[in-house]
mmCIF file of the N, C-alpha and C atoms, coordinates in Angstrom:
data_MODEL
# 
_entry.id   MODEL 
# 
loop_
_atom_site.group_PDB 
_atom_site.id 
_atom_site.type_symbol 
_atom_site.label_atom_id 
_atom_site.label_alt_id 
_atom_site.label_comp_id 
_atom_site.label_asym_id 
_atom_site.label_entity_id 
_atom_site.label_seq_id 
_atom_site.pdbx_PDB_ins_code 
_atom_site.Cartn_x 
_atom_site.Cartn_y 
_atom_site.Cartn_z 
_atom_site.occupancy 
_atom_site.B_iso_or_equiv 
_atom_site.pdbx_formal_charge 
_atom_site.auth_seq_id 
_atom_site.auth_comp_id 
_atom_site.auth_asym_id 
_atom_site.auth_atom_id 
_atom_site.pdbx_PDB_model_num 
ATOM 1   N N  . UNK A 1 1  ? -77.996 -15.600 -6.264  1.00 0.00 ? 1  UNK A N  1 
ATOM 2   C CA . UNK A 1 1  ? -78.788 -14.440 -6.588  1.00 0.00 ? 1  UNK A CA 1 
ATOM 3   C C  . UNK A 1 1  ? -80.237 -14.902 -6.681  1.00 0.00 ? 1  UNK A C  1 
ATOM 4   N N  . UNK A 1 2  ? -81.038 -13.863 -6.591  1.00 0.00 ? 2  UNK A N  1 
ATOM 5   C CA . UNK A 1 2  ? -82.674 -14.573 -6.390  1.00 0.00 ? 2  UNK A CA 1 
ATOM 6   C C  . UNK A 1 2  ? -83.161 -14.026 -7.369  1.00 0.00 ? 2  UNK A C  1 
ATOM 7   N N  . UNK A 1 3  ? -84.271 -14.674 -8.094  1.00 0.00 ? 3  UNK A N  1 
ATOM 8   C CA . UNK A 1 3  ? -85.210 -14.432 -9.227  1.00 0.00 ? 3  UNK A CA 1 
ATOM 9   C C  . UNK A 1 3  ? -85.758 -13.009 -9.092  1.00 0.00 ? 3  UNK A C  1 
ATOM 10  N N  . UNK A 1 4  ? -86.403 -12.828 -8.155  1.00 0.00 ? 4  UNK A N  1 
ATOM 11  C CA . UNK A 1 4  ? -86.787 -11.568 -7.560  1.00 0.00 ? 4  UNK A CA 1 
ATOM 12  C C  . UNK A 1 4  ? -86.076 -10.683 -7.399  1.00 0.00 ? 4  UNK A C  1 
ATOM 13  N N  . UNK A 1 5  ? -85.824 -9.717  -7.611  1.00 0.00 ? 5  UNK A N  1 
ATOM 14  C CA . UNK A 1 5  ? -85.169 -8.583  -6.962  1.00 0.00 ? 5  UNK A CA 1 
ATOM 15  C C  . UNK A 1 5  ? -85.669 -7.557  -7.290  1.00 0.00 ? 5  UNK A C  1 
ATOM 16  N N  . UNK A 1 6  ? -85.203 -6.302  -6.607  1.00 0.00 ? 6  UNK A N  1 
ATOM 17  C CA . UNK A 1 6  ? -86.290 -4.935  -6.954  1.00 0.00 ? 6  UNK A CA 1 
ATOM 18  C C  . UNK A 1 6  ? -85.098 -3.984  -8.420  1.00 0.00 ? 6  UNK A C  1 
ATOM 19  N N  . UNK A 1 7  ? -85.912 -3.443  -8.826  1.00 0.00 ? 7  UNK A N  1 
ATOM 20  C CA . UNK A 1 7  ? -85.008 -2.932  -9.872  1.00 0.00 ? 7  UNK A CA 1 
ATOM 21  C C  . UNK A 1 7  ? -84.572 -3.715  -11.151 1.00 0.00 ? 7  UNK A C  1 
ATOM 22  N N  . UNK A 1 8  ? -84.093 -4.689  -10.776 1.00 0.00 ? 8  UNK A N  1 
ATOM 23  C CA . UNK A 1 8  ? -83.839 -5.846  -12.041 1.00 0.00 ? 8  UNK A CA 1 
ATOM 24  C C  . UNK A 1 8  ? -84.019 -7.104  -11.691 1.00 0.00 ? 8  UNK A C  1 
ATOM 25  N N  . UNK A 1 9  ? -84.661 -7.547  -12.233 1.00 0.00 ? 9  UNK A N  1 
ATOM 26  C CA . UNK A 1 9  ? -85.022 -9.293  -12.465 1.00 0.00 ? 9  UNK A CA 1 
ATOM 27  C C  . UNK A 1 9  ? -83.914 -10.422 -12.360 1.00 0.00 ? 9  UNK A C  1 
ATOM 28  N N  . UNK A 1 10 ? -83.852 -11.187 -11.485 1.00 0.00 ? 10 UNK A N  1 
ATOM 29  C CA . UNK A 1 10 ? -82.618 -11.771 -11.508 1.00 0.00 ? 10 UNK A CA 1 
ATOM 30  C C  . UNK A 1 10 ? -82.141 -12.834 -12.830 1.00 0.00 ? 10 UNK A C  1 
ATOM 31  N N  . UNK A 1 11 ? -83.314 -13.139 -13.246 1.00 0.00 ? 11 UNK A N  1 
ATOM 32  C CA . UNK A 1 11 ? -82.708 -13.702 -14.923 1.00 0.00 ? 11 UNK A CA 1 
ATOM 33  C C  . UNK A 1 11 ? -82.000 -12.928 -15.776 1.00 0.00 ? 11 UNK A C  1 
ATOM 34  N N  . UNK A 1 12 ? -82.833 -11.326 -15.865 1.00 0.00 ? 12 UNK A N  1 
ATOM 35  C CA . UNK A 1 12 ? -81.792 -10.796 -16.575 1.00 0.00 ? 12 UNK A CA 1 
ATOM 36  C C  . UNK A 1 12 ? -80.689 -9.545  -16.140 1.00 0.00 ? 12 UNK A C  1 
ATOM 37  N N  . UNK A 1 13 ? -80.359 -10.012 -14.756 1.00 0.00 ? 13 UNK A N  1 
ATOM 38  C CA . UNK A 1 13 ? -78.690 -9.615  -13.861 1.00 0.00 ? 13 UNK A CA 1 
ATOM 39  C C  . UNK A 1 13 ? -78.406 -10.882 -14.497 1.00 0.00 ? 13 UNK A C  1 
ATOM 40  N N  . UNK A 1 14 ? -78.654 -12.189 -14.154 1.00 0.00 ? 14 UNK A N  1 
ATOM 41  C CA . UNK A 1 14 ? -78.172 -13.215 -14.851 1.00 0.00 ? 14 UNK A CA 1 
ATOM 42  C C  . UNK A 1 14 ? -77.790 -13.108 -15.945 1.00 0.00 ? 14 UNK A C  1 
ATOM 43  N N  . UNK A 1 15 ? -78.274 -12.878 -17.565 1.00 0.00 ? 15 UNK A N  1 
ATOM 44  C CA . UNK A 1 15 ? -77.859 -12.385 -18.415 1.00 0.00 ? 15 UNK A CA 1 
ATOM 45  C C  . UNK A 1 15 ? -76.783 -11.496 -18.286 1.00 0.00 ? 15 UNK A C  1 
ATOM 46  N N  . UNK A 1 16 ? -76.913 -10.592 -18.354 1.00 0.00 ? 16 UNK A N  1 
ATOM 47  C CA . UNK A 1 16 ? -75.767 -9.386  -17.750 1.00 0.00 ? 16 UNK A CA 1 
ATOM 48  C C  . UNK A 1 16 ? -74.486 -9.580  -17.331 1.00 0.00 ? 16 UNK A C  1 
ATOM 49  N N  . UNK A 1 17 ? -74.972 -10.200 -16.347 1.00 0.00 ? 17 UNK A N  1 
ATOM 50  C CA . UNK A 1 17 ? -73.267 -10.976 -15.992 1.00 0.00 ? 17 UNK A CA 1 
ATOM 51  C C  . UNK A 1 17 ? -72.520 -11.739 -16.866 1.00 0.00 ? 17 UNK A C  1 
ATOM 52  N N  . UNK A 1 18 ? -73.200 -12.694 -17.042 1.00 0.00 ? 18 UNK A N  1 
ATOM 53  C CA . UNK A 1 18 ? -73.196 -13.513 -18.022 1.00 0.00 ? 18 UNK A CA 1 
ATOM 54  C C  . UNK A 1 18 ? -72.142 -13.071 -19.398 1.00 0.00 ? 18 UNK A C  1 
ATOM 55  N N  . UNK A 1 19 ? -73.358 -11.711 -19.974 1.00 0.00 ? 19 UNK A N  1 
ATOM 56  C CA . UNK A 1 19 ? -72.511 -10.974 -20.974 1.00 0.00 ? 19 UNK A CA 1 
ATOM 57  C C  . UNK A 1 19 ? -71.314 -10.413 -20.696 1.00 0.00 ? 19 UNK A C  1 
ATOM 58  N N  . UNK A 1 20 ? -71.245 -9.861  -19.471 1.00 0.00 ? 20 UNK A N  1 
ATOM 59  C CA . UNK A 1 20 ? -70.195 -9.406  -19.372 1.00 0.00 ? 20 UNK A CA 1 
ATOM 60  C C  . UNK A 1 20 ? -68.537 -10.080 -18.895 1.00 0.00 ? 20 UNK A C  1 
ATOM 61  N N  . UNK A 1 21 ? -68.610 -11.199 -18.068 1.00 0.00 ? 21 UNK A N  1 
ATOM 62  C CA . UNK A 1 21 ? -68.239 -12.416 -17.732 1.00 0.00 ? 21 UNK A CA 1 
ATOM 63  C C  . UNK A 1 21 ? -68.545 -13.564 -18.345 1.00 0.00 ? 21 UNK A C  1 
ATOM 64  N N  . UNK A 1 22 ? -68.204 -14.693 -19.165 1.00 0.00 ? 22 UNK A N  1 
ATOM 65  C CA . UNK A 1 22 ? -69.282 -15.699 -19.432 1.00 0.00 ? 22 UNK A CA 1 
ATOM 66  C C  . UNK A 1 22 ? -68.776 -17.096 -18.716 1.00 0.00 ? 22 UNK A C  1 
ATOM 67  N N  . UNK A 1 23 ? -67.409 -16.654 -17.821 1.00 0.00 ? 23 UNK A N  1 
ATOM 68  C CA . UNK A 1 23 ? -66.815 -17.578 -17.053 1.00 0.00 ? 23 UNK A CA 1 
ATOM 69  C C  . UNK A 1 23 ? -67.300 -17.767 -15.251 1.00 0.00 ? 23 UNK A C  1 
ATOM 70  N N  . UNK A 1 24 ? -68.235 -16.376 -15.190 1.00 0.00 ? 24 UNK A N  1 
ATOM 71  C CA . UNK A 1 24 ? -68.991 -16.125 -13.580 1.00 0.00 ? 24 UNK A CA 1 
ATOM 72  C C  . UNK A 1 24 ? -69.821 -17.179 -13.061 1.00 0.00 ? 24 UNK A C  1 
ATOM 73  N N  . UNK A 1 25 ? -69.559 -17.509 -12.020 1.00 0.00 ? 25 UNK A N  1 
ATOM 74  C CA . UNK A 1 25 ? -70.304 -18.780 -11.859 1.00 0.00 ? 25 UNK A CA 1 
ATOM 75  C C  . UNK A 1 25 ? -71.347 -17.835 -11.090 1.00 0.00 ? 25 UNK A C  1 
ATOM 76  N N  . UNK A 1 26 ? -72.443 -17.937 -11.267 1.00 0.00 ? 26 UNK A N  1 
ATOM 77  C CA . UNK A 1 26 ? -74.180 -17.764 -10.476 1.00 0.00 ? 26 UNK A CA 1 
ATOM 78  C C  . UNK A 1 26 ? -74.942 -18.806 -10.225 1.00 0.00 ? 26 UNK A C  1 
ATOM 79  N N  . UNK A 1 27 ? -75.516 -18.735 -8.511  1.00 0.00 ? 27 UNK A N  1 
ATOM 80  C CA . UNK A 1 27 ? -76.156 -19.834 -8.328  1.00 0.00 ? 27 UNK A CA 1 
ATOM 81  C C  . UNK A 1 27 ? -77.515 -18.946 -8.247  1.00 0.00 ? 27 UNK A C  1 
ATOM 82  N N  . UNK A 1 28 ? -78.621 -18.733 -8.964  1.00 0.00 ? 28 UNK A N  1 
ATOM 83  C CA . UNK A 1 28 ? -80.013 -18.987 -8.662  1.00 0.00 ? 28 UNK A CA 1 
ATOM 84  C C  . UNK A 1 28 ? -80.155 -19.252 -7.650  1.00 0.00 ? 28 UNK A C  1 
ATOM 85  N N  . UNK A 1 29 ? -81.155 -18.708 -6.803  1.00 0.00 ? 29 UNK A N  1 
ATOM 86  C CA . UNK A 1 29 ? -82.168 -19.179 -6.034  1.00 0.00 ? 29 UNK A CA 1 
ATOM 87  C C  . UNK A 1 29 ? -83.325 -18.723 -6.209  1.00 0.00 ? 29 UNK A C  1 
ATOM 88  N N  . UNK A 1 30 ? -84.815 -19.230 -6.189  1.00 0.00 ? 30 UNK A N  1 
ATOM 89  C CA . UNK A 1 30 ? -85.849 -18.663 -5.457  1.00 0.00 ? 30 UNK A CA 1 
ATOM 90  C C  . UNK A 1 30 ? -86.961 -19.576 -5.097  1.00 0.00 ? 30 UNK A C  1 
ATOM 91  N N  . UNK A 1 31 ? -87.916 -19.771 -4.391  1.00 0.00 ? 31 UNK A N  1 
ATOM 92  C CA . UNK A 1 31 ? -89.221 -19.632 -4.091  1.00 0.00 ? 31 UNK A CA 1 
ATOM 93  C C  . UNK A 1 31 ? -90.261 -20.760 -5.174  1.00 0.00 ? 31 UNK A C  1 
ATOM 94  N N  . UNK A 1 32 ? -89.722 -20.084 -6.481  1.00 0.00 ? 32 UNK A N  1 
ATOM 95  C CA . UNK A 1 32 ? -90.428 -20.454 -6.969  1.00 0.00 ? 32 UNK A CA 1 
ATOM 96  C C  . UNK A 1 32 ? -89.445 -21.905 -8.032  1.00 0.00 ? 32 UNK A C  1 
ATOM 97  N N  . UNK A 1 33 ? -90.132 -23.373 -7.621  1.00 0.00 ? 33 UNK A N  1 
ATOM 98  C CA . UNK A 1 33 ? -89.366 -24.242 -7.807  1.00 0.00 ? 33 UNK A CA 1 
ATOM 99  C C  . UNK A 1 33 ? -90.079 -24.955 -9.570  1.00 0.00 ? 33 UNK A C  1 
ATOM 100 N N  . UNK A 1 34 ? -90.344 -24.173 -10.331 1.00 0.00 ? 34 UNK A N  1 
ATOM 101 C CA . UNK A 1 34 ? -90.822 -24.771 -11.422 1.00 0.00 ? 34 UNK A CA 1 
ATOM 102 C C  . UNK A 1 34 ? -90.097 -25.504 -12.345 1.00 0.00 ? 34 UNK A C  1 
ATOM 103 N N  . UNK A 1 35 ? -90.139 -25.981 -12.835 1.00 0.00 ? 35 UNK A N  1 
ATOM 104 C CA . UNK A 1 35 ? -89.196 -26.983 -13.601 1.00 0.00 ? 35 UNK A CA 1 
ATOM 105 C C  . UNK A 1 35 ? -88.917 -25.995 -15.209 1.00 0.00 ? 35 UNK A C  1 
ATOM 106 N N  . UNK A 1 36 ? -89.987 -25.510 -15.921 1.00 0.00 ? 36 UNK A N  1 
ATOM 107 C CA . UNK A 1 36 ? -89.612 -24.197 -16.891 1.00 0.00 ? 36 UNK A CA 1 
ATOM 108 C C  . UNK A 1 36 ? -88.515 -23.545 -16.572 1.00 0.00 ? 36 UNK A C  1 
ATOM 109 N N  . UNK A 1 37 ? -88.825 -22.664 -15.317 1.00 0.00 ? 37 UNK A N  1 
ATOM 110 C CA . UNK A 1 37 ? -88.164 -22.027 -14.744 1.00 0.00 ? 37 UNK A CA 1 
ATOM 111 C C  . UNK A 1 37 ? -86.288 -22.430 -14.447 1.00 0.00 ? 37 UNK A C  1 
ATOM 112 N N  . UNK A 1 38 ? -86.665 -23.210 -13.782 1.00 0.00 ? 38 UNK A N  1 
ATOM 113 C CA . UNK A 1 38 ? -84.885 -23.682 -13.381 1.00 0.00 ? 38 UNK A CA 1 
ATOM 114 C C  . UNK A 1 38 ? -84.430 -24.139 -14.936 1.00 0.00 ? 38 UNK A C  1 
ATOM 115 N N  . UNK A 1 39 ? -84.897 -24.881 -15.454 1.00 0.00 ? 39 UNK A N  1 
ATOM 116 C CA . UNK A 1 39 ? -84.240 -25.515 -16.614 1.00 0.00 ? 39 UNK A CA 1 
ATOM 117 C C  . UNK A 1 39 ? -84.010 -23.782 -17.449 1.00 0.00 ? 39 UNK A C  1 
ATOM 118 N N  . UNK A 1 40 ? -84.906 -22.569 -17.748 1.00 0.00 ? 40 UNK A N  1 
ATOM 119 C CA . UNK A 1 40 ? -84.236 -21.384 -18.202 1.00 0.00 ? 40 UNK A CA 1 
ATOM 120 C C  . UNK A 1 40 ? -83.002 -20.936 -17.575 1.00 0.00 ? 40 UNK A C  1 
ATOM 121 N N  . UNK A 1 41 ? -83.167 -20.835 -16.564 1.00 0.00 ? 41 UNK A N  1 
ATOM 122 C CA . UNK A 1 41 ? -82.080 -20.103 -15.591 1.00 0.00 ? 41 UNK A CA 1 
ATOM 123 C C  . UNK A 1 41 ? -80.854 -20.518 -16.159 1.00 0.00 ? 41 UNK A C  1 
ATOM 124 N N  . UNK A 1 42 ? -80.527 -22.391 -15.620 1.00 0.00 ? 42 UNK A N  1 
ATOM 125 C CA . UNK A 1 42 ? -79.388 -22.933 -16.130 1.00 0.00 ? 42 UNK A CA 1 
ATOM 126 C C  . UNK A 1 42 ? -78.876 -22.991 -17.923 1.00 0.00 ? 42 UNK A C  1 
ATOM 127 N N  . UNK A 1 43 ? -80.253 -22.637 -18.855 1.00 0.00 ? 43 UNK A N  1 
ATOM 128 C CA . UNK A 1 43 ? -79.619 -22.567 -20.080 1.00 0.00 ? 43 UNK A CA 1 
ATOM 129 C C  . UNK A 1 43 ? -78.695 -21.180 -20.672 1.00 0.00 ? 43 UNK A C  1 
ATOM 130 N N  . UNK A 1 44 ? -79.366 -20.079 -19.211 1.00 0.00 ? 44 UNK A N  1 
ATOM 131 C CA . UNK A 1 44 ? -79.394 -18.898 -19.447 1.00 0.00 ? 44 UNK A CA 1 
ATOM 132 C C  . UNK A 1 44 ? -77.910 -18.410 -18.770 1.00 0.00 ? 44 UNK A C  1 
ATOM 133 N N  . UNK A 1 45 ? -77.219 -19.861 -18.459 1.00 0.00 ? 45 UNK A N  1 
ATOM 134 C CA . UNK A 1 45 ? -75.832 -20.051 -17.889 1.00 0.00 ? 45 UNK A CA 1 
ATOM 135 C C  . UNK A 1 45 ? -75.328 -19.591 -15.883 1.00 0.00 ? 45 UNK A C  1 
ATOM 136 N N  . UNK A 1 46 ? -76.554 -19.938 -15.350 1.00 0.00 ? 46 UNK A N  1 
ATOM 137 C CA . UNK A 1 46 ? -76.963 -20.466 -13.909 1.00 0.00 ? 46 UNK A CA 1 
ATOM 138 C C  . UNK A 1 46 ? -75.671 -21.474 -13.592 1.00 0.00 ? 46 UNK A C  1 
ATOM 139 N N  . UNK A 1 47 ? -74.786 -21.692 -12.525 1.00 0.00 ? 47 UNK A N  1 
ATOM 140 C CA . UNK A 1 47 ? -74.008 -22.776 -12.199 1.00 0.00 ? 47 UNK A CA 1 
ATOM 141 C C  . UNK A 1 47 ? -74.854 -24.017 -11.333 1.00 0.00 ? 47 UNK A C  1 
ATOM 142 N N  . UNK A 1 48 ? -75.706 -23.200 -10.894 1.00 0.00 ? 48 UNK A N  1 
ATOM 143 C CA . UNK A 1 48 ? -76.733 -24.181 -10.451 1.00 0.00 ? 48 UNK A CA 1 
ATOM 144 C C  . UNK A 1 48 ? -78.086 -23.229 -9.730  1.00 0.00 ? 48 UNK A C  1 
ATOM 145 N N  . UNK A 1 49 ? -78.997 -23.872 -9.448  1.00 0.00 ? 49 UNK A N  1 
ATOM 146 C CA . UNK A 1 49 ? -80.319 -23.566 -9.015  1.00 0.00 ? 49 UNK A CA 1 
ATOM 147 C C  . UNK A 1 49 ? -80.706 -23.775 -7.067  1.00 0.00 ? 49 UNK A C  1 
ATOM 148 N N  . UNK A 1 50 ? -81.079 -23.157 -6.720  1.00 0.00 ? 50 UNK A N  1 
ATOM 149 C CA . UNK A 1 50 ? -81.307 -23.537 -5.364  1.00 0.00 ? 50 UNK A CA 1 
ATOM 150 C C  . UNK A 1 50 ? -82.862 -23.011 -4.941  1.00 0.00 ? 50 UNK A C  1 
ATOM 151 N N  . UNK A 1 51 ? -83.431 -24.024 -4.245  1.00 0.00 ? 51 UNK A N  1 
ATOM 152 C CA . UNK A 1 51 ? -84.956 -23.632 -4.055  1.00 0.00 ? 51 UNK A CA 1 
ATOM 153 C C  . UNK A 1 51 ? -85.083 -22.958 -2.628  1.00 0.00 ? 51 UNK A C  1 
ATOM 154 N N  . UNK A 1 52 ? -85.766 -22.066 -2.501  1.00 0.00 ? 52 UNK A N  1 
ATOM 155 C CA . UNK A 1 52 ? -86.119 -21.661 -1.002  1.00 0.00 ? 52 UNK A CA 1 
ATOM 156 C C  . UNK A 1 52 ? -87.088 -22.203 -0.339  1.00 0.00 ? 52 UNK A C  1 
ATOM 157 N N  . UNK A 1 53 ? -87.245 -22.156 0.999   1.00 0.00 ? 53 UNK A N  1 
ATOM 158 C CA . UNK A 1 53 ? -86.281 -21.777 1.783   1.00 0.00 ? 53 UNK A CA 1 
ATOM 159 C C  . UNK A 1 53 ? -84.808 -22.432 1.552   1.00 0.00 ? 53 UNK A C  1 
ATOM 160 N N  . UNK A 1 54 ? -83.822 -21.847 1.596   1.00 0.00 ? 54 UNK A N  1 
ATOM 161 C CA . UNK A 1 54 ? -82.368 -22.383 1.120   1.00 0.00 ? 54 UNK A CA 1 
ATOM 162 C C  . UNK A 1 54 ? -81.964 -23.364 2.527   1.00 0.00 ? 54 UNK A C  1 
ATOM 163 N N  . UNK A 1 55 ? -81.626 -24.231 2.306   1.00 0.00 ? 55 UNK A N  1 
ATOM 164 C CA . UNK A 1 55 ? -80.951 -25.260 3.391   1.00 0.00 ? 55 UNK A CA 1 
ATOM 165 C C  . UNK A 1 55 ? -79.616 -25.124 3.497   1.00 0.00 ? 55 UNK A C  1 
ATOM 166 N N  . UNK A 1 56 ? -79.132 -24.874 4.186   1.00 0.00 ? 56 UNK A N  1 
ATOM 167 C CA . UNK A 1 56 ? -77.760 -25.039 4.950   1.00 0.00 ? 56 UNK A CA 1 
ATOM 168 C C  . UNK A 1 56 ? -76.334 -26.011 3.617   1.00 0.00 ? 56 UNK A C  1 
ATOM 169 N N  . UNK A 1 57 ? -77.219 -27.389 4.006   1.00 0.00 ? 57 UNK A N  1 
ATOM 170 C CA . UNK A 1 57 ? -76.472 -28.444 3.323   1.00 0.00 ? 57 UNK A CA 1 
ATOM 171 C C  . UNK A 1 57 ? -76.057 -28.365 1.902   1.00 0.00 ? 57 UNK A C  1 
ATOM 172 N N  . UNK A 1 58 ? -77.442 -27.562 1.359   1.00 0.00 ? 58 UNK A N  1 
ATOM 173 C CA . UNK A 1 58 ? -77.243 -27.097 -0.291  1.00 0.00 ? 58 UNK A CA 1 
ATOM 174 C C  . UNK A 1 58 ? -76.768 -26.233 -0.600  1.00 0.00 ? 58 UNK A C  1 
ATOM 175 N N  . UNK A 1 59 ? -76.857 -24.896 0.273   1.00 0.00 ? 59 UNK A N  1 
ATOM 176 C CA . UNK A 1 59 ? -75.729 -24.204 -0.296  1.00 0.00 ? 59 UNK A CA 1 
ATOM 177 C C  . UNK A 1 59 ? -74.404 -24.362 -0.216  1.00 0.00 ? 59 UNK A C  1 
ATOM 178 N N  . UNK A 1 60 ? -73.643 -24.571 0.816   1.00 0.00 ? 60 UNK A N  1 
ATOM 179 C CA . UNK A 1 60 ? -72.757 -25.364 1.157   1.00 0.00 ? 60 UNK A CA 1 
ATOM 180 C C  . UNK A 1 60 ? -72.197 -26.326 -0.292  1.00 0.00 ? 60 UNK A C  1 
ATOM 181 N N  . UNK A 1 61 ? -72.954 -27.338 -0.702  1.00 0.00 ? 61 UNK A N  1 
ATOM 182 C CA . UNK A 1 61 ? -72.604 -28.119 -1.422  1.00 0.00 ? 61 UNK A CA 1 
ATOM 183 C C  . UNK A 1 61 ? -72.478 -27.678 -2.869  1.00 0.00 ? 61 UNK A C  1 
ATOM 184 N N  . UNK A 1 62 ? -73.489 -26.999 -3.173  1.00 0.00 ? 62 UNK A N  1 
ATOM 185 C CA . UNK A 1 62 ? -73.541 -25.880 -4.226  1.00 0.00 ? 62 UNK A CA 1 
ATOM 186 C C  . UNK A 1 62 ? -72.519 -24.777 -4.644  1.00 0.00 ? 62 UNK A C  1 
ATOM 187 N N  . UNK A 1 63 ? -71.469 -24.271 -3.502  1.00 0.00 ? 63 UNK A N  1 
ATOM 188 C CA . UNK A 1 63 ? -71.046 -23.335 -3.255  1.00 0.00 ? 63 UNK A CA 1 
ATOM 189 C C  . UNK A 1 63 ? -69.111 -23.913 -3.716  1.00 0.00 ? 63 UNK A C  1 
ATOM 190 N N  . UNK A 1 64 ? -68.856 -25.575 -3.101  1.00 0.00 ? 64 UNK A N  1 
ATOM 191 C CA . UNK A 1 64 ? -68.583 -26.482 -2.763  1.00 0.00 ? 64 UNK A CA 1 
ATOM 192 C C  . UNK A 1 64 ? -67.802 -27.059 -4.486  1.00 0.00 ? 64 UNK A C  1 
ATOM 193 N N  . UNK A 1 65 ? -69.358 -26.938 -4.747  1.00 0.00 ? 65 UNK A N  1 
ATOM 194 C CA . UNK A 1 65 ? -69.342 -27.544 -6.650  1.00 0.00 ? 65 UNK A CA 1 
ATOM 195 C C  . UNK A 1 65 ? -68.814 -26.499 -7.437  1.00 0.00 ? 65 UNK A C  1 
ATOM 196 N N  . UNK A 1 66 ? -68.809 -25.176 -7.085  1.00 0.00 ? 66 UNK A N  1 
ATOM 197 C CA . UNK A 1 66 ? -68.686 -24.011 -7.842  1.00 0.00 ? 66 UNK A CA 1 
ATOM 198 C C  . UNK A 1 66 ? -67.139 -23.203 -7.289  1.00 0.00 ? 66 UNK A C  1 
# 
């Protein structure tokens, strides 16, 4: 799922799910590769983080792990 989205923010769809599931695995992605940032996502219960442009190999492996 991406940080961005129109309508709702993907941190808090992240949340959301989260609440409603707390076993859903979500992988993050976006654009923006800040270290604040990813380290929230994953506390905010992210299965993992992926930076864009997304590579082939990482999602895959990401996808793989999850």
């Amino acid at each position: 799922m991406d940080i961005n989205m129109p309508n709702l923010d993907g941190i808090r769809a992240l949340l959301e799910i989260k609440q409603f599931d707390p076993d859903a695995r979500v992988i993050m992605c976006s654009a923006m590769a800040q270290r604040k940032l990813i380290l929230h996502v994953i506390k905010g219960g992210a299965s993992d983080f992926i930076v864009k442009p997304v590579q082939k190999e990482k999602m895959l492996n990401a996808l793989k792990n999850y």
